[in-house]
N, C-alpha and C positions, 0 to 999 in steps of 0.2 A: 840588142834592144828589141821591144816589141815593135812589130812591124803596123800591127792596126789594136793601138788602142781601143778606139770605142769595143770591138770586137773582147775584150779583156777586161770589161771593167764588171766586178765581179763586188759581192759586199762584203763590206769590211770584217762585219764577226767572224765569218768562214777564214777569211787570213789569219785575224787573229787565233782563232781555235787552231790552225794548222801549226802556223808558225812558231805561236807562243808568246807573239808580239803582245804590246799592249793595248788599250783599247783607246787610248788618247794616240794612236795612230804613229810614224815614224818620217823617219826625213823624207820617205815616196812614196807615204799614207798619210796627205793632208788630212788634217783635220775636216777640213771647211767640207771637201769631198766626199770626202770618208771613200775612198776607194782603192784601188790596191792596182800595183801596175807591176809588181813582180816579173822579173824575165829571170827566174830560176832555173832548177831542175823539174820544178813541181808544175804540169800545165796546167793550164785551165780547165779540162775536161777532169783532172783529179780534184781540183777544188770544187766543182762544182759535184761530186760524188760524196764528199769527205760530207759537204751542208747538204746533201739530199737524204743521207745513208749514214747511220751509226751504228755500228753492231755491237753490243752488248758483251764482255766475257762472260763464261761461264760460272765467275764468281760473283758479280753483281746481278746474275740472274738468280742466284741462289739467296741472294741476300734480301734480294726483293721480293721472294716466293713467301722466304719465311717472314719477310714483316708484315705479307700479308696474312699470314698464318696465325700470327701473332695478335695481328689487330684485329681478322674477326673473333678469337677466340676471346680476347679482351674486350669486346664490346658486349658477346656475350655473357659473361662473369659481372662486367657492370651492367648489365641489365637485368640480370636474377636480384643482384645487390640492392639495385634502385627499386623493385617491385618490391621485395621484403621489406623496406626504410619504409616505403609508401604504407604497405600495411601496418607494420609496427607503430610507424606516427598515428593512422588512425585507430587500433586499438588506444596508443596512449592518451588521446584525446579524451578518447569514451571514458578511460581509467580516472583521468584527471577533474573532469566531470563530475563523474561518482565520489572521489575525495571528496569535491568541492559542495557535492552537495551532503553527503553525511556529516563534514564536518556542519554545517550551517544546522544541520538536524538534531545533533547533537548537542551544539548551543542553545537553542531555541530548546531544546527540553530541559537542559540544566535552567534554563531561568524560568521555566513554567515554575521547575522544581522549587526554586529559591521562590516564588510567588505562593505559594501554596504552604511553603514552610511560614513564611511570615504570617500570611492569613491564618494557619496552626496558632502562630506564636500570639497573633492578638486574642485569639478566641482564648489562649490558656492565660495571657491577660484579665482579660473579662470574669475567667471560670474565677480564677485568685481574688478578682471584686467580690465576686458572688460569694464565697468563702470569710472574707472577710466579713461581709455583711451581715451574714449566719451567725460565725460568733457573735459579731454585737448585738443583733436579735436575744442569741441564747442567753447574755450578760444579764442584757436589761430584763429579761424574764426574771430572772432569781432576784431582783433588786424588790425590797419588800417597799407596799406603797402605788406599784404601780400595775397597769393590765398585764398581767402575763400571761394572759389568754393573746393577748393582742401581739404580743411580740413572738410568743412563740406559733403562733398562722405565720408571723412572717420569717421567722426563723425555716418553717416548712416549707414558705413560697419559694426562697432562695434554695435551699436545699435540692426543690425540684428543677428550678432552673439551674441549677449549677450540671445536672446529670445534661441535661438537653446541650448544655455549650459544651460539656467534653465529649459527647456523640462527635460533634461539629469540628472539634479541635483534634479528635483522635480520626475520624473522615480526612480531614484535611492532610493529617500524618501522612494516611495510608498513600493519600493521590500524591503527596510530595515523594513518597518513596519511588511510587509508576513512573514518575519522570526521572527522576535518578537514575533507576535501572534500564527504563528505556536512552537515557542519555549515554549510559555504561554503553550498552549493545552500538549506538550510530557511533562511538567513538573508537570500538573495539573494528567498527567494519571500515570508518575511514582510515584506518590505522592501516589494515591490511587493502588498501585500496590507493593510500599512499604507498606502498612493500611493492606494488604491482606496477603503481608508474615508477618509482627510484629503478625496478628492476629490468623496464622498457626503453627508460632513457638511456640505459647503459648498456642495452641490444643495441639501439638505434649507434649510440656512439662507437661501438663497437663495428658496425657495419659499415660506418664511415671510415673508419682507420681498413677496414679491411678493403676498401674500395682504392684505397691509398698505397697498401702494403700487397694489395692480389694472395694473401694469403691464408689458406683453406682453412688453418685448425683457429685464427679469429674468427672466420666465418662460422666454425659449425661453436665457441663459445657463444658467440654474437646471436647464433638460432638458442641455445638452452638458456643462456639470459631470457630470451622471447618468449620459450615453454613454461620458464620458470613465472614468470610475470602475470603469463595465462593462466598458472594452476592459482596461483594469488588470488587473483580477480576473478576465479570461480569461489573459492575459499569464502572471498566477499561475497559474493552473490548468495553464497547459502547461508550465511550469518557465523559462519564456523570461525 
């Protein structure tokens, strides 16, 4: 038996890690105590070494070297990853931006266009009155009985007016066509400005799997996606 307890009272996890025991303690490891009064082979001066001192094997030292290995290499991978995501998001901001406003530019001149064609279409309206009018001028002139001095001034009046409303009618053509074609072009650039964000988003997505998977040949697709997107949105920039 031990001779001086107090002398031996030692804490419980160091018995337990020795022994093997468990940690709800054993029939001469009260709970309540939590203490260990052991009169084994194992003294006190070895338990009290075993919880001061743990030495390592040389395979858990090797395991921990490389997960350290591991993990700054991994943080650096995900941090080239995270900067690239960050630029790509902000190019495709920019890209989406520019869609969003060619497409609105594009709209807005197709209905200049349709505004212009209608104003065309009443002025050829008008010009078809003033035609009409001419004949009936010309009629009544040949009608025997009446002024045909008189009708045919007006016969001439309309005639001159008829030339002045298709100036106006054939003007109004032209500027519906300006917006047409300029509608053509902001539609042609957000077209390729949409090509440049579909082609950013699936960089970006591509860099998240690759952040996922640590895998190099996603990564360098996930970078020509982002070239490819860039040469777009230059593409757009020059109207080509």
């Amino acid at each position: 038996m031990v001779t001086n307890p107090g002398a031996t009272r030692v804490n419980w996890e160091a018995c337990w890690r020795i022994k093997g025991m468990r940690k709800e303690g054993c029939a001469t490891c009260p709970e309540a105590t939590r203490t260990c009064l052991h009169n084994n082979s194992i003294t006190i001066k070895s338990i009290r070494m075993a919880t001061e001192y743990e030495v390592p094997s040389p395979h858990e030292h090797h395991l921990e070297h490389v997960a350290e290995h591991n993990h700054g290499s991994g943080d650096n991978f995900a941090g080239k990853i995270a900067v690239m995501t960050a630029i790509m998001a902000t190019v495709g901001a920019l890209f989406s931006y520019q869609a969003g406003s060619t497409e609105s530019a594009a709209a807005m001149n197709k209905n200049n266009a349709a505004i212009k064609k209608t104003e065309a279409a009443n002025q050829w309206n008008y010009y078809q009155a003033k035609s009409s009018r001419q004949n009936l001028a010309e009629l009544a002139a040949t009608i025997p009985g009446v002024d045909s001095a008189k009708y045919n001034a007006a016969a001439e009046r309309y005639k001159s007016e008829k030339e002045d409303i298709r100036k106006i009618a054939e003007k109004l053509e032209a500027e519906s066509k300006e917006w047409d074609e300029l509608s053509e072009v902001k539609l042609h650039q957000h077209h390729r400005w949409a090509q440049a964000m579909t082609a950013i988003q699936i960089a970006i997505s591509l860099a998240a799997i690759t952040l996922l998977t640590r895998k190099d040949w996603l990564k360098k697709i996930s970078y020509t996606a982002a070239g490819a997107s860039v040469i777009l949105g230059s593409l757009a920039a020059m109207h080509i």
